[in-house]
FIVEX-38030 format. One record per residue: residue in three letters; x, y, z of N, C-alpha, C in turn. Coordinates in pm, whole numbers, plus 50000, padded with zeros to 5 digits. Layout:
BEGIN
ALAXYZXYZXYZ...
***
This chain:
BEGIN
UNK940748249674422939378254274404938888251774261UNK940178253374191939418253474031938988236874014UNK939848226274058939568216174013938378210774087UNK937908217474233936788214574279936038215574179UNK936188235474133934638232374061934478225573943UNK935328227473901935578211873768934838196873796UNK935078195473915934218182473930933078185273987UNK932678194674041931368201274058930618196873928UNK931008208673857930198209173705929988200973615UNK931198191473641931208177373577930598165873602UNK930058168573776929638157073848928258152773759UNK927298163773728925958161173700926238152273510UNK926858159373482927028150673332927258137273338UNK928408136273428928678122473485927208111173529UNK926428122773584925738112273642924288108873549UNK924548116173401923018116573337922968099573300UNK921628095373347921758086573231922028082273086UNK922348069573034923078069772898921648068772827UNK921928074072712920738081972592920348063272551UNK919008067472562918358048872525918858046372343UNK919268032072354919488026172203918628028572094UNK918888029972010917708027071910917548016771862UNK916258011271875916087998871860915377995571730UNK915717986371654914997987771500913787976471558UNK912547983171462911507977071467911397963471376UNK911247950071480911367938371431910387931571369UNK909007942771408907777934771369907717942471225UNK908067954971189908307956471068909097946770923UNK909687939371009910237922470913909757910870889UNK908517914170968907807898170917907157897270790UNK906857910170706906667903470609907917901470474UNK908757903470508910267900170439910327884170480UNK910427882070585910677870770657909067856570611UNK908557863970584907027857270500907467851970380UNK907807862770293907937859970145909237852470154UNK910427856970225911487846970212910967827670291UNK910287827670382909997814070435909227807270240UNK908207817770217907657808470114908277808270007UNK908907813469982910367808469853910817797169878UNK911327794270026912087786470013911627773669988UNK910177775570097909677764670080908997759569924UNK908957765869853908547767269694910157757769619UNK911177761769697912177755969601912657741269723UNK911707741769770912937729569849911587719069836UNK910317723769824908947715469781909477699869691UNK910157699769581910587692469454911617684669502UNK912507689169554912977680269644912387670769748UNK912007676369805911217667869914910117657469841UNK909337662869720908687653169669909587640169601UNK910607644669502911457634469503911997621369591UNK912267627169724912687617669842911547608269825UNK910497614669872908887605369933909007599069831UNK908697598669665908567592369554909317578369574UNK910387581369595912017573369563911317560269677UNK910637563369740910007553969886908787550169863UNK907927557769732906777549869708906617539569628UNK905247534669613904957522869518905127525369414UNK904767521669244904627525869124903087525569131UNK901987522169186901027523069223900707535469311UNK901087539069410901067553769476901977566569372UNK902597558769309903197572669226902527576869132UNK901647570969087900597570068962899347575069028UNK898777580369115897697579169169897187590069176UNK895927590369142894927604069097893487606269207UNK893797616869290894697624869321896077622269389UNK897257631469358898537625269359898027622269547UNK899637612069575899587607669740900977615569747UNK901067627669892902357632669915903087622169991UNK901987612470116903287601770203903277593070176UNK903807584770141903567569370077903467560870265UNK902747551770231902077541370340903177537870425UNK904037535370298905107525570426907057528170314UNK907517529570382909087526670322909207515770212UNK908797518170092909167510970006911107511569896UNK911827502369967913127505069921913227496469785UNK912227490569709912347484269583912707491369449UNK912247505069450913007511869326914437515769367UNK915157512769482916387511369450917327502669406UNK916117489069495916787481569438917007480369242UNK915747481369186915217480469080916487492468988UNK916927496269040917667511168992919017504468975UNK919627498169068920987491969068920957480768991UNK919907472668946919727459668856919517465968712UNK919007479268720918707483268541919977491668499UNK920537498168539921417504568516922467503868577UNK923547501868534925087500368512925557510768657UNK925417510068739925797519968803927437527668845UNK927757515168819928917518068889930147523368777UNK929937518368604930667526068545930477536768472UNK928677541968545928637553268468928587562968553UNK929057559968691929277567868800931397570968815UNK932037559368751933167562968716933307571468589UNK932547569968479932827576768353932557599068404UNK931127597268481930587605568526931927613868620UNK932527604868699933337611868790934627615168658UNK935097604668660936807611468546936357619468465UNK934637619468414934677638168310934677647268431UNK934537646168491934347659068598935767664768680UNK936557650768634937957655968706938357663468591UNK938457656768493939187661768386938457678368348UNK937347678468367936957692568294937127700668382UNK936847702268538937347707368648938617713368638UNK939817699768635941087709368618941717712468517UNK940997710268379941467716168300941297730768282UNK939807728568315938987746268317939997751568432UNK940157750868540940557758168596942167762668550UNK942937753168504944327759868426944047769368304UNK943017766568231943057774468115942437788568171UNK941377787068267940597800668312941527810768387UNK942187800068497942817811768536943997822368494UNK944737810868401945637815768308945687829568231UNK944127825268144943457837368055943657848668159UNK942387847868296942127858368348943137865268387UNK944327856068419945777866768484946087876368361UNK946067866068192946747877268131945627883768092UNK944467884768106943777898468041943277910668143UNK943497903068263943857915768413944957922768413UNK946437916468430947147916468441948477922168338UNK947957922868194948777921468071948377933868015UNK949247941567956948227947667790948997940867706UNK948337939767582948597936367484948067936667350UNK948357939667230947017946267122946217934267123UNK945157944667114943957935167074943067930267204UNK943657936167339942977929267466941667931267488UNK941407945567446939887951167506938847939467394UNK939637937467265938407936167169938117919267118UNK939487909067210939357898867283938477892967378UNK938797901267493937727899067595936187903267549UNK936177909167450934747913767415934157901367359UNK935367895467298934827880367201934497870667292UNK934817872567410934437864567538932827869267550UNK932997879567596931307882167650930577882367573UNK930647880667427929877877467313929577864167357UNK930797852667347930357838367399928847834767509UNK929377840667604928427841667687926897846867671UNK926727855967572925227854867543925017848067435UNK925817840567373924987826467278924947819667327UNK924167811367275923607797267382924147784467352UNK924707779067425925687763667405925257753367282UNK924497755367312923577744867131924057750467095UNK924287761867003924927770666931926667763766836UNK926787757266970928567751066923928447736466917UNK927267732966919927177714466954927447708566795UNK927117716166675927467704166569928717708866519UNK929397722366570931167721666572931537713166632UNK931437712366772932217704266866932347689366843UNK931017686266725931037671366722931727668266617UNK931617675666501932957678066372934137675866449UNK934707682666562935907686266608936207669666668UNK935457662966728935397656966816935607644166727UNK934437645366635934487635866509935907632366424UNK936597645566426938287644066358938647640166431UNK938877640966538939897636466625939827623966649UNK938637615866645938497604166671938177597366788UNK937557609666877937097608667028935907601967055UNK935307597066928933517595367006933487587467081UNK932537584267140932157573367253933747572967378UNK934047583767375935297584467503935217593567606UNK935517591067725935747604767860936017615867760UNK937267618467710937387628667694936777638167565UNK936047632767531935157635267421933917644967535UNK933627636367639932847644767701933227658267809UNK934817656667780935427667767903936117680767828UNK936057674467710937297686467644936337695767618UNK935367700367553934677710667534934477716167648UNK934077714567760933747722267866934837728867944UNK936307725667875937687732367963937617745967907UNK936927750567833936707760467744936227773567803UNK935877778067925935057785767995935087799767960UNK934237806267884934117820367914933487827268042UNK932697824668079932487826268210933247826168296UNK933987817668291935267811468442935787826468408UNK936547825668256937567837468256937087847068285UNK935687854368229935667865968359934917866168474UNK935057861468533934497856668676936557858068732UNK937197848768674938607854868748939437864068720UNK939047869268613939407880368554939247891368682UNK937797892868692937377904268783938147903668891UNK937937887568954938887887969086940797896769107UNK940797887368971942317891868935942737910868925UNK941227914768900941527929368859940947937869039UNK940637930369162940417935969235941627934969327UNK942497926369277944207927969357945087939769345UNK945257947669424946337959569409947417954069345UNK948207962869307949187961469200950457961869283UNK950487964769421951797968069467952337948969529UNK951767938469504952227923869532953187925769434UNK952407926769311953517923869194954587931669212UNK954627941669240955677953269261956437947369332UNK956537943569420957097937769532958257923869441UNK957187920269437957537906269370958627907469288UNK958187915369208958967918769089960617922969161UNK960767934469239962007938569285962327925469387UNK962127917469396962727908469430963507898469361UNK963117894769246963837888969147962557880669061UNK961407880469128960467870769041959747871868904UNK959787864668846959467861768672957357863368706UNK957147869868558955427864568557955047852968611UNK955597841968559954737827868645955207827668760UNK956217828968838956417828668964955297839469069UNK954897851269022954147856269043952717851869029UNK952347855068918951247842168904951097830869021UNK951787820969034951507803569075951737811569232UNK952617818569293952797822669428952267832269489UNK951947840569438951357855169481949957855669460UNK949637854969386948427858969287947147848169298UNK948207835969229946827826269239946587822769363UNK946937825769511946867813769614945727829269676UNK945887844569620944667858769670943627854169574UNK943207845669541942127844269463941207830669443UNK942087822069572941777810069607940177806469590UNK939027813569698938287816169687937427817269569UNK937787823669504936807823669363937487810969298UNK938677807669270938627792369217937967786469275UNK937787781469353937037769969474935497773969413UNK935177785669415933587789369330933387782469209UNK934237784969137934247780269009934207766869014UNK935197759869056935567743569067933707741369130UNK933087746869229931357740269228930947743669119UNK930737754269058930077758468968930277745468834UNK931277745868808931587734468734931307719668717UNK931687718468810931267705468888929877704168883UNK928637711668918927177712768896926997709668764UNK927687718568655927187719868523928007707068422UNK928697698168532929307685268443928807677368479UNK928437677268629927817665668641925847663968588UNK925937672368620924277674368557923947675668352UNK925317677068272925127676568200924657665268095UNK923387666567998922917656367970923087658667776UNK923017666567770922847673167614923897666767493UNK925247669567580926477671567504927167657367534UNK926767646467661927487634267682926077625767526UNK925077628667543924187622967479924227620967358UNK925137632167287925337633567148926767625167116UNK927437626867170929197621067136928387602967211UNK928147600467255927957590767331926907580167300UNK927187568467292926457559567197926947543767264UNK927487538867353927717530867403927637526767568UNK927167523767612926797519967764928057521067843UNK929197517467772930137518967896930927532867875UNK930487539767813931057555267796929637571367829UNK928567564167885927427570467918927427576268072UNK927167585268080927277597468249926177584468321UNK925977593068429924707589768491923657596968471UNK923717610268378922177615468366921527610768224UNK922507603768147921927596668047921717585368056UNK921837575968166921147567068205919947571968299UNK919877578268365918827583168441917807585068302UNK918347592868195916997595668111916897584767999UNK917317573268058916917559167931915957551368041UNK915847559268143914277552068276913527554968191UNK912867568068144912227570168102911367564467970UNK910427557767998910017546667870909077553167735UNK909177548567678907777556967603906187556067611UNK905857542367641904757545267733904067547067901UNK905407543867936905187543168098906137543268144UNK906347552968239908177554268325907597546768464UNK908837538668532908797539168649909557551468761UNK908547558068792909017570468880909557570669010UNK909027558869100910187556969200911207551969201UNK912127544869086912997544469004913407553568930UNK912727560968877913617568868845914217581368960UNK913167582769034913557597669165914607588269253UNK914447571469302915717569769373917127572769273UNK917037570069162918877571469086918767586169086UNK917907598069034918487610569049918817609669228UNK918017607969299918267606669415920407604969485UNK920537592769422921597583269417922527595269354UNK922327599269221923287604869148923757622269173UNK922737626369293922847636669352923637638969468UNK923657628969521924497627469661925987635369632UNK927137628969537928157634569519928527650469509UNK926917656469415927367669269407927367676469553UNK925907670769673925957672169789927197675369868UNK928017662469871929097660069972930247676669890UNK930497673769768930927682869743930417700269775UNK929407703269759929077717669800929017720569959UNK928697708970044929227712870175930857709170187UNK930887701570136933337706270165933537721770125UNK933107724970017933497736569952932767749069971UNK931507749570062930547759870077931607770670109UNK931667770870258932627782370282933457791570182UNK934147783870084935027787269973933877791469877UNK932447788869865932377790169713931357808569755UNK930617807969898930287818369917931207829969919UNK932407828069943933227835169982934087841169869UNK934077837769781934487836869647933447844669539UNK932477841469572931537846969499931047857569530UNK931457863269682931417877269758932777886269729UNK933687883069704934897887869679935467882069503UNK934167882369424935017886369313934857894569225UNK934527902469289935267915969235934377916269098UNK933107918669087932207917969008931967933268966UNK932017943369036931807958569023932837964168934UNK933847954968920934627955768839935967966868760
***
């Protein structure tokens, strides 16, 4: 009897309908969804004008009021682009600084960041401070050291004249620093009662949980070497030791540039960083979400 009425009393609960969802109001997002469409389209605008350019006349590029479609596919400023400029060894000089500063930065950055996460030692807090000092002066700041430095050594007009200053990263280091300081401490523990030394820890444990933010860094880098124009421009004085953005800016004439020549080579000289940020997207979002910035 008891369990009758048990399901008696139970039957009606059983049978209530389930309590309706709450549903978030979607039309309340269109104007988020407004301001984000016209951003984007605000930053992807310059691009797109670039392309069309790279395909117009020097006659439609000049033209008052400007023309956004050009008439017809004009592929002559590419050609015109590969006959004026050297392409091909300032697209090798361009690539070996970028290897070289890439993995150098990344041995010296991550190095630092393990020991100033990872280490005490006197003087750490007021070290790393000399870091984040770096970071709010501004890179001009070190350009007629670096060329003294560069000048002794006897580097000018060479790759590595244009790679060695940039292995230098304060940024990198705390950018992996942070990462390094959002790893629990019980790997190493581990590690340690097993028989393993600091670098074994380090190169096995450590660096392979922080993959991610390297891979960030290595784009980040990669953007700011290959796009650099300032610092190859100054050490650099000979055609076969010149990037590609300092040939891109010798298009530029003093009384008259050709502009669909010049938008096809940025065009041209953009592609690489392309192919690279989609191999590495996954890694560089992911990295840049997990490093440990809150600190």
């Amino acid at each position: 009897m008891a369990d009758t009425a048990t399901l008696v009393l139970a039957e009606p609960e059983a049978q209530r309908p389930p309590a309706p969802r709450v549903r978030t109001r979607r039309r309340s997002q269109w104007p988020l969804h407004l301001i984000l469409s016209v951003c984007a389209a605000v930053m992807v605008f310059p691009f797109a004008w670039q392309i069309l350019t790279a395909f117009k006349t020097v006659s439609e590029s000049r033209a008052v009021p400007p023309v956004f479609l050009p008439d017809g596919l004009d592929f002559g400023a590419f050609e015109r682009f590969f006959v004026t400029v050297p392409f091909g060894s300032m697209l090798a000089v361009s690539a070996l600084a970028l290897i070289i500063r890439v993995a150098g930065q990344l041995v010296v950055c991550t190095l630092a960041a393990y020991g100033f996460a990872r280490f005490r030692f006197p003087g750490r807090d007021m070290l790393f401070v000399l870091f984040l000092v770096m970071l709010m002066a501004p890179s001009q700041l070190f350009l007629i050291a670096q060329f003294d430095l560069m000048k002794t050594l006897g580097l000018l007009n060479t790759v590595p004249a244009i790679a060695i200053p940039g292995v230098f990263s304060a940024f990198g280091t705390f950018l992996l620093r942070q990462a390094f300081l959002a790893l629990p401490a019980d790997f190493e523990e581990a590690a340690r009662l097993d028989g393993a030394n600091a670098l074994q820890i380090f190169w096995r444990i450590m660096l392979p949980m922080v993959g991610p933010t390297v891979a960030a860094l290595a784009v980040l880098t990669s953007l700011y070497s290959w796009n650099d124009l300032l610092w190859p421009l100054i050490v650099t004085s000979s055609p076969d030791t010149m990037t590609l953005p300092v040939g891109l800016a010798n298009l530029q004439g003093q009384y008259g540039t050709d502009y669909p020549t010049l938008m096809a080579g940025s065009l041209i000289a953009s592609l690489p960083l392309v192919v690279i940020f989609i191999a590495l997207q996954r890694q560089f979002f992911a990295g840049i979400a997990s490093s440990g910035l809150k600190g």
